[in-house]
N, C-alpha and C positions, 0 to 999 in steps of 0.2 A: 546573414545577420552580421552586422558589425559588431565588432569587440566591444565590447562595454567594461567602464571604468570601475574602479574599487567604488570609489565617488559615488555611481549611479546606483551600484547596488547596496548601500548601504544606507543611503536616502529613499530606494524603493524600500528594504525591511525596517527602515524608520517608521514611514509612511502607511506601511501592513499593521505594522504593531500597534500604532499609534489608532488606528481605525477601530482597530478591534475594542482596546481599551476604553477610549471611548464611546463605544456603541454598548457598553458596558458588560463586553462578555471579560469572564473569570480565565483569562488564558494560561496563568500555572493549574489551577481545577481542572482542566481541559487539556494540556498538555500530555502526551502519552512519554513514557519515560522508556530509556534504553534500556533493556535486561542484562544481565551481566550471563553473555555465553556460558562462562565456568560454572555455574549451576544448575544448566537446563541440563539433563538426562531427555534421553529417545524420545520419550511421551512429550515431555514442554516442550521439543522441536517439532514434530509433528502435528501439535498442538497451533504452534507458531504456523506450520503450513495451509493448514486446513479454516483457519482464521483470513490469512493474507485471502487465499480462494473466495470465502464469504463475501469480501468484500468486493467482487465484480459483482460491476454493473446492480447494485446494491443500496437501500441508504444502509450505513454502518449502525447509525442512533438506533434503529429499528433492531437490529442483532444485537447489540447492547445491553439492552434494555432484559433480553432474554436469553443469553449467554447460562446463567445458572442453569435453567431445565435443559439445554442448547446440550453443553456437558454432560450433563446426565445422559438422554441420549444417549448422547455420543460414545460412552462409556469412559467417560475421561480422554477419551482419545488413546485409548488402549492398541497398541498395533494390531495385536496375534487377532484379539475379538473383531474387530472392523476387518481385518485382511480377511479371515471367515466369514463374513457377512452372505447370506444369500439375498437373490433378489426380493422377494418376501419382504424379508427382516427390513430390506433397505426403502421398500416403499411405506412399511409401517413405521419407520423412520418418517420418512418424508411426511408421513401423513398428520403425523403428532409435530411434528416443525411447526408445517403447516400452518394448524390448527392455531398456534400463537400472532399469527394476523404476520408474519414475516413477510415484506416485499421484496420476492427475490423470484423473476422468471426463470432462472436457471438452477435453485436449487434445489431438484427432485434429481441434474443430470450431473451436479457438484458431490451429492451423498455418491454417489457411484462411481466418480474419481477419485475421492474418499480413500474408496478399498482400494482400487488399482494402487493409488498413492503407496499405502501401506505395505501393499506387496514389495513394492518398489524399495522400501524405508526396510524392511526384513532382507531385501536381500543385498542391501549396502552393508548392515548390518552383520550378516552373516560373513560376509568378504575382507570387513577393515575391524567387526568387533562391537562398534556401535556406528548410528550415523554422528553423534557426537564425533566421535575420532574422527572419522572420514571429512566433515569441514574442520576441526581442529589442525587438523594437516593441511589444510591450503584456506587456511583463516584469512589470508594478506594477500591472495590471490583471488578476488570476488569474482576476475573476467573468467576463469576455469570455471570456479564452480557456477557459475552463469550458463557455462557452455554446457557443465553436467546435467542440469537441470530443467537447462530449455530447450537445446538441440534435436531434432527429432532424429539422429544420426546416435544419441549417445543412450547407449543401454541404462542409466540413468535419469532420461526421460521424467519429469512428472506431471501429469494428467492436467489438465489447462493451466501449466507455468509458462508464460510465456516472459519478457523484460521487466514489468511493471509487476506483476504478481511476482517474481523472482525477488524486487528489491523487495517489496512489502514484505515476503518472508523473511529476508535479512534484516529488516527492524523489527521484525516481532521476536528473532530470536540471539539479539544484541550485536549483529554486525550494521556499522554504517554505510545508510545507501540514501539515493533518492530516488524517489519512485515515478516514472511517469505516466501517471493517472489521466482518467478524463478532466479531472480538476485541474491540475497543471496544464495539459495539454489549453484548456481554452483560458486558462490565465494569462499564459505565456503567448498565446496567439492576441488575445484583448490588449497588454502591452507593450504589441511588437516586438518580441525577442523570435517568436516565429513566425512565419509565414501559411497560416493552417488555419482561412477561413471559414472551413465547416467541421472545424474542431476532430477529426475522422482521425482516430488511432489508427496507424501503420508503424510497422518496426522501423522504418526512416523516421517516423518522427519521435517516436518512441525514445529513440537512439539519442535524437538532439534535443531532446527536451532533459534526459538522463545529465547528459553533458554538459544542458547548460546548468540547470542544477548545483552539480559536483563544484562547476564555477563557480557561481554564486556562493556558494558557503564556502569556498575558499577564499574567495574574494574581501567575505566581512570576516574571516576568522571561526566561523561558529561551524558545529559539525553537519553534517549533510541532512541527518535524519532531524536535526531542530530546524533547520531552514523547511526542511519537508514538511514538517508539523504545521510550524505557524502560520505557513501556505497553506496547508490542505484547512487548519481552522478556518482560516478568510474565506474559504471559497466552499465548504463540506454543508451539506443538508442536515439541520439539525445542530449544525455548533457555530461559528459563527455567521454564514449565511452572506456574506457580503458579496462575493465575487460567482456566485452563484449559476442557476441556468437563468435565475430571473435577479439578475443584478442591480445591487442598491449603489448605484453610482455616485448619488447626491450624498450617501455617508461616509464616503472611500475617498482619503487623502490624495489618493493618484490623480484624479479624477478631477477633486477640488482645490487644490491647491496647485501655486504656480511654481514654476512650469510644471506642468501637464506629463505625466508618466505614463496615461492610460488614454485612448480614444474614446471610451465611456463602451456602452450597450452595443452590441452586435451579436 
Protein backbone atom coordinates (compact mmCIF):
# COMPACT_ATOMS: atom_id res chain seq x y z
CA UNK A 1 0.00 0.00 0.00
CA UNK A 2 1.39 3.39 -0.62
CA UNK A 3 1.75 6.01 2.09
CA UNK A 4 -1.22 8.07 2.21
CA UNK A 5 -1.31 11.89 2.80
CA UNK A 6 -2.65 13.81 5.88
CA UNK A 7 -4.61 15.42 2.89
CA UNK A 8 -6.29 12.08 1.73
CA UNK A 9 -7.31 10.93 5.03
CA UNK A 10 -8.89 13.77 6.24
CA UNK A 11 -11.00 14.28 2.90
CA UNK A 12 -11.92 10.44 3.29
CA UNK A 13 -13.46 11.24 7.17
CA UNK A 14 -14.83 14.32 5.56
CA UNK A 15 -16.42 12.42 3.16
CA UNK A 16 -17.68 9.36 5.83
CA UNK A 17 -19.03 12.07 7.91
CA UNK A 18 -20.50 14.09 5.55
CA UNK A 19 -22.61 10.69 4.18
CA UNK A 20 -23.78 9.80 7.17
CA UNK A 21 -25.29 13.09 8.10
CA UNK A 22 -26.83 13.47 5.30
CA UNK A 23 -28.38 10.11 4.87
CA UNK A 24 -29.80 11.60 7.96
CA UNK A 25 -28.50 9.24 10.64
CA UNK A 26 -28.09 10.89 14.40
CA UNK A 27 -24.12 10.21 14.75
CA UNK A 28 -23.41 11.85 18.34
CA UNK A 29 -27.02 9.68 19.36
CA UNK A 30 -25.04 6.84 17.93
CA UNK A 31 -21.62 7.44 18.85
CA UNK A 32 -20.34 5.10 21.59
CA UNK A 33 -18.18 7.19 24.09
CA UNK A 34 -14.81 6.28 25.84
CA UNK A 35 -15.23 5.14 29.60
CA UNK A 36 -12.95 6.48 31.96
CA UNK A 37 -10.69 3.17 33.15
CA UNK A 38 -10.21 4.86 36.68
CA UNK A 39 -13.83 3.84 37.53
CA UNK A 40 -14.34 0.50 36.12
CA UNK A 41 -13.65 -2.24 39.06
CA UNK A 42 -13.23 -6.22 37.99
CA UNK A 43 -16.92 -6.58 37.07
CA UNK A 44 -17.23 -3.38 34.28
CA UNK A 45 -13.81 -4.96 32.80
CA UNK A 46 -15.11 -8.13 32.49
CA UNK A 47 -18.18 -6.78 31.57
CA UNK A 48 -16.14 -4.87 28.81
CA UNK A 49 -14.72 -8.36 27.76
CA UNK A 50 -17.52 -10.43 27.46
CA UNK A 51 -19.44 -7.59 25.35
CA UNK A 52 -16.27 -7.11 22.90
CA UNK A 53 -16.79 -11.34 22.55
CA UNK A 54 -20.68 -10.73 21.76
CA UNK A 55 -19.82 -8.87 19.09
CA UNK A 56 -18.30 -11.68 16.73
CA UNK A 57 -19.55 -12.42 13.88
CA UNK A 58 -22.83 -10.86 15.27
CA UNK A 59 -25.37 -7.96 14.39
CA UNK A 60 -24.51 -5.62 17.65
CA UNK A 61 -28.31 -3.65 17.19
CA UNK A 62 -29.70 -7.21 17.75
CA UNK A 63 -27.58 -7.49 21.38
CA UNK A 64 -28.48 -3.99 22.01
CA UNK A 65 -31.67 -3.97 22.01
CA UNK A 66 -31.59 -6.87 24.86
CA UNK A 67 -28.65 -6.12 26.88
CA UNK A 68 -31.05 -5.39 30.02
CA UNK A 69 -32.33 -9.22 30.42
CA UNK A 70 -28.72 -10.14 28.65
CA UNK A 71 -27.30 -8.87 32.24
CA UNK A 72 -29.42 -10.32 34.19
CA UNK A 73 -28.56 -13.44 33.02
CA UNK A 74 -25.39 -13.03 33.19
CA UNK A 75 -25.50 -12.09 36.81
CA UNK A 76 -24.13 -8.83 36.10
CA UNK A 77 -21.14 -10.26 35.00
CA UNK A 78 -20.24 -11.46 38.38
CA UNK A 79 -16.78 -13.39 38.38
CA UNK A 80 -16.93 -16.01 41.23
CA UNK A 81 -20.89 -16.94 39.92
CA UNK A 82 -20.02 -17.40 36.20
CA UNK A 83 -16.44 -19.08 37.04
CA UNK A 84 -18.89 -21.67 39.03
CA UNK A 85 -21.18 -22.18 36.32
CA UNK A 86 -21.80 -25.80 35.48
CA UNK A 87 -22.72 -27.02 32.06
CA UNK A 88 -26.51 -27.28 32.92
CA UNK A 89 -26.57 -23.79 34.29
CA UNK A 90 -24.68 -22.63 31.08
CA UNK A 91 -27.05 -24.17 28.35
CA UNK A 92 -30.15 -22.80 30.46
CA UNK A 93 -28.36 -19.82 29.87
CA UNK A 94 -27.98 -20.22 26.39
CA UNK A 95 -31.53 -21.29 26.22
CA UNK A 96 -33.17 -18.12 27.66
CA UNK A 97 -30.58 -15.84 25.38
CA UNK A 98 -31.93 -17.70 22.84
CA UNK A 99 -35.35 -17.33 23.25
CA UNK A 100 -34.89 -13.21 22.82
CA UNK A 101 -34.62 -13.81 18.79
CA UNK A 102 -30.54 -13.13 19.15
CA UNK A 103 -28.62 -13.80 15.88
CA UNK A 104 -25.54 -15.07 17.14
CA UNK A 105 -24.19 -18.91 15.60
CA UNK A 106 -21.64 -18.93 18.01
CA UNK A 107 -23.24 -17.99 21.10
CA UNK A 108 -24.19 -21.17 22.99
CA UNK A 109 -19.90 -21.80 22.61
CA UNK A 110 -19.28 -17.83 23.64
CA UNK A 111 -21.33 -18.49 27.24
CA UNK A 112 -18.68 -21.20 27.77
CA UNK A 113 -15.71 -19.09 27.23
CA UNK A 114 -17.52 -16.93 29.50
CA UNK A 115 -16.47 -19.18 32.42
CA UNK A 116 -13.09 -20.10 31.13
CA UNK A 117 -12.60 -16.27 30.84
CA UNK A 118 -13.46 -15.74 34.30
CA UNK A 119 -11.32 -18.28 35.62
CA UNK A 120 -8.76 -16.63 33.86
CA UNK A 121 -9.88 -12.83 35.25
CA UNK A 122 -9.73 -14.73 39.12
CA UNK A 123 -6.55 -15.83 38.80
CA UNK A 124 -4.79 -12.49 37.46
CA UNK A 125 -6.63 -11.25 40.12
CA UNK A 126 -5.50 -13.24 42.70
CA UNK A 127 -1.67 -12.61 41.48
CA UNK A 128 -1.65 -8.62 41.01
CA UNK A 129 -4.86 -7.97 43.37
CA UNK A 130 -7.39 -7.03 40.88
CA UNK A 131 -7.33 -7.25 37.01
CA UNK A 132 -7.89 -3.55 37.25
CA UNK A 133 -4.10 -3.26 38.65
CA UNK A 134 -2.67 -5.80 36.37
CA UNK A 135 -3.59 -3.43 33.09
CA UNK A 136 -3.30 -0.30 35.22
CA UNK A 137 0.41 -1.43 35.34
CA UNK A 138 1.04 -1.58 31.65
CA UNK A 139 -1.90 0.93 30.61
CA UNK A 140 0.72 2.53 27.84
CA UNK A 141 1.93 -0.57 26.86
CA UNK A 142 -1.28 -2.06 24.79
CA UNK A 143 1.46 -4.40 22.54
CA UNK A 144 1.96 -6.47 26.07
CA UNK A 145 -1.01 -6.61 27.19
CA UNK A 146 -2.05 -7.67 23.58
CA UNK A 147 0.40 -10.41 23.97
CA UNK A 148 -1.18 -11.21 27.53
CA UNK A 149 -4.36 -11.72 26.22
CA UNK A 150 -4.05 -13.38 22.81
CA UNK A 151 -1.03 -15.41 22.82
CA UNK A 152 -1.76 -18.89 23.13
CA UNK A 153 1.96 -19.19 24.80
CA UNK A 154 0.79 -16.92 27.63
CA UNK A 155 -0.89 -18.15 30.79
CA UNK A 156 -3.22 -15.26 30.33
CA UNK A 157 -4.75 -16.59 27.34
CA UNK A 158 -8.53 -15.44 26.97
CA UNK A 159 -10.89 -17.80 25.39
CA UNK A 160 -11.73 -16.51 21.67
CA UNK A 161 -9.47 -13.00 22.00
CA UNK A 162 -7.75 -12.88 19.37
CA UNK A 163 -6.29 -8.82 17.63
CA UNK A 164 -9.74 -7.52 16.81
CA UNK A 165 -11.65 -8.71 19.98
CA UNK A 166 -8.41 -7.73 22.02
CA UNK A 167 -9.03 -3.87 20.62
CA UNK A 168 -12.80 -4.13 21.07
CA UNK A 169 -12.20 -4.96 24.76
CA UNK A 170 -9.83 -2.00 25.04
CA UNK A 171 -12.61 0.53 23.92
CA UNK A 172 -15.21 -0.93 25.97
CA UNK A 173 -13.07 -0.57 28.86
CA UNK A 174 -11.39 3.12 28.18
CA UNK A 175 -8.16 2.22 26.52
CA UNK A 176 -7.53 3.64 22.93
CA UNK A 177 -7.43 1.14 20.06
CA UNK A 178 -8.81 0.36 16.74
CA UNK A 179 -10.33 -2.50 15.96
CA UNK A 180 -10.03 -4.68 12.94
CA UNK A 181 -13.19 -5.93 12.20
CA UNK A 182 -14.92 -7.60 9.32
CA UNK A 183 -16.38 -3.98 8.81
CA UNK A 184 -12.96 -2.45 8.42
CA UNK A 185 -11.39 -5.19 6.82
CA UNK A 186 -13.87 -4.81 3.63
CA UNK A 187 -13.85 -0.88 3.85
CA UNK A 188 -10.42 -0.61 3.68
CA UNK A 189 -10.05 -3.37 0.89
CA UNK A 190 -13.49 -1.37 -1.10
CA UNK A 191 -10.93 1.81 -0.80
CA UNK A 192 -7.82 0.37 -1.77
CA UNK A 193 -5.79 0.83 1.31
CA UNK A 194 -5.69 -3.08 1.23
CA UNK A 195 -5.27 -5.56 -0.99
CA UNK A 196 -8.04 -8.38 0.53
CA UNK A 197 -10.56 -9.14 -2.30
CA UNK A 198 -12.50 -11.67 -0.42
CA UNK A 199 -12.56 -9.66 2.65
CA UNK A 200 -11.02 -13.14 4.67
CA UNK A 201 -9.66 -12.05 8.21
CA UNK A 202 -6.10 -13.33 8.82
CA UNK A 203 -3.78 -12.10 11.62
CA UNK A 204 -1.73 -10.43 8.50
CA UNK A 205 -4.41 -8.62 7.63
CA UNK A 206 -5.78 -8.02 10.82
CA UNK A 207 -2.32 -6.55 11.74
CA UNK A 208 -2.42 -4.10 8.71
CA UNK A 209 -5.66 -3.04 8.86
CA UNK A 210 -4.89 -2.31 12.90
CA UNK A 211 -2.06 -0.10 11.60
CA UNK A 212 -3.55 1.50 9.19
CA UNK A 213 -6.07 2.59 11.51
CA UNK A 214 -3.71 3.91 14.29
CA UNK A 215 -2.56 6.00 11.07
CA UNK A 216 -5.39 7.26 10.06
CA UNK A 217 -6.34 9.03 13.37
CA UNK A 218 -3.09 10.29 13.72
CA UNK A 219 -3.04 11.52 10.70
CA UNK A 220 -6.36 13.97 11.14
CA UNK A 221 -5.51 14.42 14.89
CA UNK A 222 -8.70 12.61 16.47
CA UNK A 223 -8.23 9.48 18.61
CA UNK A 224 -8.24 5.99 17.36
CA UNK A 225 -11.38 4.63 18.97
CA UNK A 226 -13.52 7.91 17.27
CA UNK A 227 -12.02 7.26 13.82
CA UNK A 228 -13.10 3.48 14.71
CA UNK A 229 -16.61 4.56 15.63
CA UNK A 230 -17.44 6.71 12.77
CA UNK A 231 -16.22 3.81 10.48
CA UNK A 232 -17.87 1.13 11.98
CA UNK A 233 -21.24 3.65 11.89
CA UNK A 234 -20.73 3.83 7.95
CA UNK A 235 -20.51 0.45 7.41
CA UNK A 236 -22.50 -1.47 10.88
CA UNK A 237 -25.89 -3.43 10.29
CA UNK A 238 -28.41 -1.51 12.03
CA UNK A 239 -26.67 2.08 12.25
CA UNK A 240 -25.76 3.53 9.64
CA UNK A 241 -25.66 0.94 6.77
CA UNK A 242 -23.81 2.55 4.12
CA UNK A 243 -20.74 0.69 3.60
CA UNK A 244 -22.27 -2.30 4.22
CA UNK A 245 -22.28 -6.24 2.81
CA UNK A 246 -24.95 -4.71 0.61
CA UNK A 247 -23.61 -1.30 -0.13
CA UNK A 248 -25.32 2.05 -0.84
CA UNK A 249 -22.87 3.47 -3.14
CA UNK A 250 -25.06 6.00 -4.81
CA UNK A 251 -25.32 7.69 -1.20
CA UNK A 252 -21.55 7.54 -0.21
CA UNK A 253 -19.46 10.64 -0.91
CA UNK A 254 -16.40 8.34 -1.85
CA UNK A 255 -18.19 7.03 -4.36
CA UNK A 256 -19.87 10.10 -5.67
CA UNK A 257 -17.90 12.73 -5.56
CA UNK A 258 -14.82 13.72 -7.51
CA UNK A 259 -12.25 12.37 -7.50
CA UNK A 260 -13.26 9.17 -6.65
CA UNK A 261 -11.94 7.45 -3.10
CA UNK A 262 -13.79 4.27 -3.47
CA UNK A 263 -14.25 1.68 -6.53
CA UNK A 264 -17.89 1.38 -5.58
CA UNK A 265 -19.59 -2.42 -4.86
CA UNK A 266 -17.48 -5.41 -4.91
Amino acid sequence: MEIKSKEYFQELFSRVYSTLQKSGFDIEKNLPKLPDFNKLDDTDIFEGLCKAIFSIQAVWNNYEKNFEAINKLLFYYNLKKISELCNDEIEQIYTKIKSLKIRDRFLNKKLYDFRDNAKTFLKIANRFGSVHRFIEQNFTNKEYLITQFTDHQSEYKLSRVGLAICSEFFKNIGIDDFKPDLHMNRFFARIGLIDNPTFKNTPRIDFQIRKIGIEFANKIGKPAHHVDSILWLFCAEGKGEICSSKPKCQKCELYTKEPKLCKGHY
